[in-house]
Structures are given as structure tokens and as C-alpha cells.
C-alpha positions in Angstrom: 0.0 0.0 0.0 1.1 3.3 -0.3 2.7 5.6 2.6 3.2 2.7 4.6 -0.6 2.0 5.6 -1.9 -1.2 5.7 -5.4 -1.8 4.9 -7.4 -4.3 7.5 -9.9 -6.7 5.6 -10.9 -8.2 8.9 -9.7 -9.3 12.6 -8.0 -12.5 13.2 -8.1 -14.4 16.4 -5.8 -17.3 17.1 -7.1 -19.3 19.6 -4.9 -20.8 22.6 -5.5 -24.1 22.0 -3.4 -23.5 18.4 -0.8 -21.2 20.7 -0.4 -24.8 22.7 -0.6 -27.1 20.1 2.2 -25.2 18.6 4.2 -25.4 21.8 3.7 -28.5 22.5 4.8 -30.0 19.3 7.8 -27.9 19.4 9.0 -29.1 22.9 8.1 -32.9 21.3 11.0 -31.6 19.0 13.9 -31.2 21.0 16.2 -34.4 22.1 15.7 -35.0 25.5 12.2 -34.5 25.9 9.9 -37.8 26.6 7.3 -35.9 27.1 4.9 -33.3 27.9 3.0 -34.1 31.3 -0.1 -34.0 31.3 -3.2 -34.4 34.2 -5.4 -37.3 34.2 -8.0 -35.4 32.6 -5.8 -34.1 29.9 -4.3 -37.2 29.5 -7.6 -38.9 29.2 -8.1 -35.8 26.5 -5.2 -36.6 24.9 -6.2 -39.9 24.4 -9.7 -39.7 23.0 -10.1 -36.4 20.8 -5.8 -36.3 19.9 -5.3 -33.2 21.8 -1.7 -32.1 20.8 -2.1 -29.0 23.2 -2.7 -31.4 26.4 -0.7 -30.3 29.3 0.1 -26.8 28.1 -1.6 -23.9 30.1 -1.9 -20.5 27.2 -2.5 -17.1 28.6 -3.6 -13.9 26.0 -3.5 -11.1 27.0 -3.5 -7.4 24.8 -1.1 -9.4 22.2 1.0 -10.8 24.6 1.3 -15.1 25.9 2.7 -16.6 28.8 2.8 -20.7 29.0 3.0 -23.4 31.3 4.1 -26.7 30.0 5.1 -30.1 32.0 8.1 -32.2 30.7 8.8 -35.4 31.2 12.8 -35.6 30.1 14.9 -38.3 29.4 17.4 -39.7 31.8 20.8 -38.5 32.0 20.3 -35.2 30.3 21.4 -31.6 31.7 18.1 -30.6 32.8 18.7 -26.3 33.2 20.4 -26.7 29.7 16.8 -28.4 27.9 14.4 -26.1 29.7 16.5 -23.1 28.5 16.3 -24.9 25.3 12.6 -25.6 25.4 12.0 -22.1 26.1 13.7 -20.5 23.6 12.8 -22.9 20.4 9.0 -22.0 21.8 9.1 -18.4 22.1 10.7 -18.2 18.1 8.1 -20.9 16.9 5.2 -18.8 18.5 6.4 -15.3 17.6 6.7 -16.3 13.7 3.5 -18.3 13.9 1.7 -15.8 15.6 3.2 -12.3 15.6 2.4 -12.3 19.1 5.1 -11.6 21.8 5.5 -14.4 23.9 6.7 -12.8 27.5 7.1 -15.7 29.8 7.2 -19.4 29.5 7.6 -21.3 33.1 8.4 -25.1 32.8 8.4 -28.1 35.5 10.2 -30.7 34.8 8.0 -33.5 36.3 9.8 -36.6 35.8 12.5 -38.6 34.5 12.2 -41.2 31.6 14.6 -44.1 32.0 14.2 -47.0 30.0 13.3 -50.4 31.0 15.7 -52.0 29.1 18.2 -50.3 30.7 17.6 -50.9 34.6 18.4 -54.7 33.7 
């Protein structure tokens, strides 16, 4: 457009449970993540409708998110160095998805995934 202006056809709402999916496939992503914990009733979600976004908590507020996601990491890695990494990879896939600024992301590692096959 001319002089810079941009001209608005119409509003656009993304709604959280795309902001989560998003996050939560991204986190999937990284080596040394299991998992992303979920409660039993998002776990139960997870299981009947496919709910990628299960376990991630998505707050919008005046173009701004803050998340809450549960991991579940694999033994032996350095867990400060995978939540920094989990954060990170998040905040860019949201940002360029979205165009929203993503201003906090808290994460709880809530377990440990060792594999069977090694504790014999």
C-alpha cells in the first residue's frame, strides 16, 4: 500500500489451543524431551479427541502469551540446559506463527524417563 498503511480486511483471532498445540509439538521436538506431562484429565483428552495441546496452560492477553508446560525428560540429560532450550525454540516458533510476543514461558520438569531395558 502506499505511505506505509496497511489496509485491515478483517480481525483475526488465534485461539490458545493452536498457541499450545504449537508449543507443545515444538517441545516434542527437542532431544531430551519424553514428554509433555499431562493431568489425568488431559491425559484422558489426549487420548480420546488427539489433543496435541494437552498439558500446556496458554495465557492472551493485549497481544502478549505466557505458557506453562510439564516435561517429562529423558534420563541423564542436563536438565537447566533443555528447559532453557525448550524455552527458547517456543518463544521463536510462537512469535513467527503468531506475531504475538510471547513474554514468559515457566516449565516443571516432572519426571525422569529411563528406559526399562536399561535398569536390567
Amino acid at each position: 500500500m502506499a505511505n506505509g498503511e496497511e489496509k485491515k480486511i478483517g480481525s483475526v483471532k488465534i485461539e490458545d489451543e493452536v498457541l499450545g498445540a504449537i508449543a507443545s509439538i515444538t517441545a516434542k521436538k527437542i532431544l531430551g524431551v519424553h514428554k509433555i506431562a499431562t493431568s489425568f484429565v488431559g491425559g484422558i483428552m489426549q487420548l480420546i479427541k488427539k489433543v496435541p495441546d494437552a498439558g500446556v496452560k496458554v495465557v492472551v492477553r493485549e497481544g502478549e502469551v505466557n505458557l506453562e508446560l510439564g516435561l517429562i525428560v529423558d534420563y541423564g540429560i542436563n536438565i537447566p540446559e533443555i528447559t532453557w532450550k525448550v524455552q527458547k525454540t517456543i518463544k521463536e516458533e510462537i512469535e513467527k506463527a503468531s506475531g504475538l510476543k510471547v513474554v514468559k514461558i515457566d516449565v516443571f520438569v516432572e519426571g525422569v524417563y529411563y528406559p526399562e531395558e536399561e535398569k536390567k
